[in-house]
N, C-alpha and C positions, 0 to 999 in steps of 0.2 A: 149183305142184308142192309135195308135202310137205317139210317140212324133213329129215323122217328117210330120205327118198328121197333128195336134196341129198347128204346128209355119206354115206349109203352109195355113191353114185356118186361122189363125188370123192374120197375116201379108199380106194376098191378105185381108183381111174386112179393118185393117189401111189403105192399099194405097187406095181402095175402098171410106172409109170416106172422105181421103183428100181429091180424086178427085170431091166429092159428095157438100165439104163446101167450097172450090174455086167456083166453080162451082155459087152456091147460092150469095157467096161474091160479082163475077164479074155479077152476074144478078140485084143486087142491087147498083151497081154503072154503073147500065143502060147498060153495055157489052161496058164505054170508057175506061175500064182501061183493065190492063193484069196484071199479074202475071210474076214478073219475076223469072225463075225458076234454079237452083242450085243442080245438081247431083254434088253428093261426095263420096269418098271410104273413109273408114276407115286405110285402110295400103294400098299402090301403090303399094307395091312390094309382098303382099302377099294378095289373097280373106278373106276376113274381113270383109266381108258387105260395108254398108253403107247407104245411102238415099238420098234422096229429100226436100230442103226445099224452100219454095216460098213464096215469097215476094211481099205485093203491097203496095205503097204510095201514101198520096198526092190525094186522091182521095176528094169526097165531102160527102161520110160519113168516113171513115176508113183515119186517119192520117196514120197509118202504122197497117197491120195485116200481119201475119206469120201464117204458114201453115207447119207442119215438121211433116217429115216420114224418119222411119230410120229403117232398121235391121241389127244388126251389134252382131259378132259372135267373139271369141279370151279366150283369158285367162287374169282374172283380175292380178295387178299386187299383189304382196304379204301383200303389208300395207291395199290394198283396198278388198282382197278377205273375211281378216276375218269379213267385217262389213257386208259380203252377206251372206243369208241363204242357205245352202246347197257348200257354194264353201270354205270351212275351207281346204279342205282334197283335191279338185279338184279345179282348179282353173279353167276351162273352162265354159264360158258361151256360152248363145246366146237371144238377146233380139229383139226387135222391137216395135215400137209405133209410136203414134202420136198425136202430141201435137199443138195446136191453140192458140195463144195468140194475142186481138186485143183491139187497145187504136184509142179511136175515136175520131173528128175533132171536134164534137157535145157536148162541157161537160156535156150536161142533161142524154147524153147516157151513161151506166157505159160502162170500161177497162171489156171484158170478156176472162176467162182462160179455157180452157180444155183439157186433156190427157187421152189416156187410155195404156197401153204397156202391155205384156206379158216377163214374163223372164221367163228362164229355166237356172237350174244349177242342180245338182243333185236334185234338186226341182223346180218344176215350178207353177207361178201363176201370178195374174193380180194386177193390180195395177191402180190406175186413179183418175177420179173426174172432177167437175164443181164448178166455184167461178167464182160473179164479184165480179168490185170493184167501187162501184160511187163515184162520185167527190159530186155530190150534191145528198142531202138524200131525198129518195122518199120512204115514208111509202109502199103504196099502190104496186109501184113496187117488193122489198123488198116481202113482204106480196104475193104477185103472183107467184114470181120465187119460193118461197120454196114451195109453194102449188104444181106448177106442178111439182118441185123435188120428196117431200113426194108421187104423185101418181104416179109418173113412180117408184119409188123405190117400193110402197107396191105391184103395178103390180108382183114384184118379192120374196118379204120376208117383214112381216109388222115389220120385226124386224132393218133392211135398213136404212131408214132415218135417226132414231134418232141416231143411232151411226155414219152414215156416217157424220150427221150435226157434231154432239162431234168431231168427229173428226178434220172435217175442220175446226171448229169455232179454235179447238187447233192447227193445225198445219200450219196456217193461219196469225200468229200473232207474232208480232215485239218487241222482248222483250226488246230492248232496246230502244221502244218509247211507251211500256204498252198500245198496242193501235192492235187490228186487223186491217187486211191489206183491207177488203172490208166486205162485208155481209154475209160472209158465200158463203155454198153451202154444195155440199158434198164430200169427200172425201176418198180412201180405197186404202188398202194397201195390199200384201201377200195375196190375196186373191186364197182358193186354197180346196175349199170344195169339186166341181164337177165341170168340165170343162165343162163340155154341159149345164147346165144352167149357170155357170158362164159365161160363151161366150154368151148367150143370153142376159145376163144384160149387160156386156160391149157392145154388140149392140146398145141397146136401149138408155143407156147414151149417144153415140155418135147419136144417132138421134133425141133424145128429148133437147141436148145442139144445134143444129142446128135449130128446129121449137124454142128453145128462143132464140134464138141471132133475127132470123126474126121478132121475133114478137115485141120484146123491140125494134129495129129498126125501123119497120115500123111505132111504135108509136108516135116515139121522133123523128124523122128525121126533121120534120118542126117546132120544137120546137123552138124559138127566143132565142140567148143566148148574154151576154152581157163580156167585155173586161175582168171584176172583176172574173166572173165564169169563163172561160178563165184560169187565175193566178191560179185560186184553184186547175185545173184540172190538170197543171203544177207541182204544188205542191204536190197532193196527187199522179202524178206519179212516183216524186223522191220515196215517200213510198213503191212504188212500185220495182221501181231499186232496195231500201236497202234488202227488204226481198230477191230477186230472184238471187241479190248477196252472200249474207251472209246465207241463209239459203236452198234455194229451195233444195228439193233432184235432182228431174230430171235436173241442174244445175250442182250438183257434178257429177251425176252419168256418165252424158254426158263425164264430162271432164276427168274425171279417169279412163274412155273406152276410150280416143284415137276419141272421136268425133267430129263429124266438129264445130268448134269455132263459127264460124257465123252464122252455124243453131242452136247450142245451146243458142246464147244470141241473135236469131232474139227476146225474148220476151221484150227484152228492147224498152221502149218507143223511137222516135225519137228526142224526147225533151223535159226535163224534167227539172225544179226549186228546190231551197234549199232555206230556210230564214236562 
């Protein structure tokens, strides 16, 4: 398949998604909120892409969720091309994705994260994943979400889960507090076997992260919570700042492409504690 066929289909599927999980967000905060919404370029003076990212606050499930789409095309800079596969000898890229990050008003409901993106550089391939992160521990929860992970993943390769869980359980985690950042999920990288079923999986992940975000929602929305849960869920979001500062890749990658600042750290909580 052409490559310029490749990035037109999976970057119409990202805007696609985001338009799909705003969509569902502002349905469950009853249609009184909006999204405030934020187009950006990558360079003003030159086409360089860019994207979309949008923002709603202050609602009565959702403290603050982010919603970010981007395609954005250039040449890496020289210290950051040798860390990319296939851009040592070329330094031209072209990516796009789209990544959800949401911290909730509710602390029974976990902080939920997900991305999927596509790059090409003299190699192209996909990249994503799902992870929350609870404030307070729910077996039973926990025990659910990987169930419906492991079946959407075996839907595609029974080999999936367990490495994508390996994965996330590893690249998830805060080493300088010996502590993962939430319960997992899954996560993958370089992903670059067959583009027509790998495009079917990256599908289905951005569909099966959206039927759970509704469903953990709707379960815990009228959950009672008290001031103490409250502090914790404060607490266990600063953990969350330190990872997506210090570590996250779509973090650096954002900022070493020349990326919109504010769509890249919309994943930061709107308010977050330290002891």
């Amino acid at each position: 398949m052409n490559i310029e066929i490749k990035k037109d289909l999976t970057s119409n599927w990202f805007k696609m998604i985001q338009e799909s999980i705003c969509n569902s967000i502002t349905y469950l905060e009853n249609n009184k909120l909006t999204f405030k919404s934020t187009i950006w370029k990558r360079n003003k003076k030159k086409d360089e892409g860019g994207g979309e990212f949008r923002i709603l606050e202050n609602g009565k499930i959702f403290d603050k969720v982010g919603v970010n789409f981007s395609k954005v095309y250039g040449k890496f800079s020289k210290n950051f091309q040798k860390k990319i596969p296939g851009a040592k000898k070329d330094p031209r890229f072209w990516a796009s994705g789209v990544s959800v990050v949401m911290h909730m008003k509710n602390p029974h409901i976990p902080a939920m994260h997900f991305n999927t993106r596509y790059i090409c550089t003299t190699q192209d391939w996909f990249g994503g994943g799902i992870d929350i992160t609870p404030s307070i521990n729910d077996k039973n929860e926990k025990k659910e979400f990987h169930k419906i992970l492991k079946k959407m993943c075996d839907r595609h390769n029974k080999n999936y889960y367990n490495r994508y869980k390996k994965w996330c359980d590893e690249y998830f985690y805060l080493p300088h507090r010996k502590e993962s950042r939430g319960i997992g999920g899954i996560f993958f990288d370089y992903k670059k076997n067959n583009f027509e079923t790998d495009f079917i999986f990256i599908r289905d992940v951005g569909i099966t992260f959206q039927s759970i975000f509704e469903k953990i929602i709707r379960k815990k929305i009228k959950r009672k919570w008290t001031y103490k849960e409250k502090e914790t869920q404060y607490i266990k979001r600063g953990r969350y700042v330190e990872f997506n500062l210090l570590y996250d890749r779509g973090t650096k990658f954002g900022l070493q492409t020349g990326g919109n600042v504010d769509g890249i750290l919309m994943s930061l909580p709107p308010l977050a504690k330290w002891k």
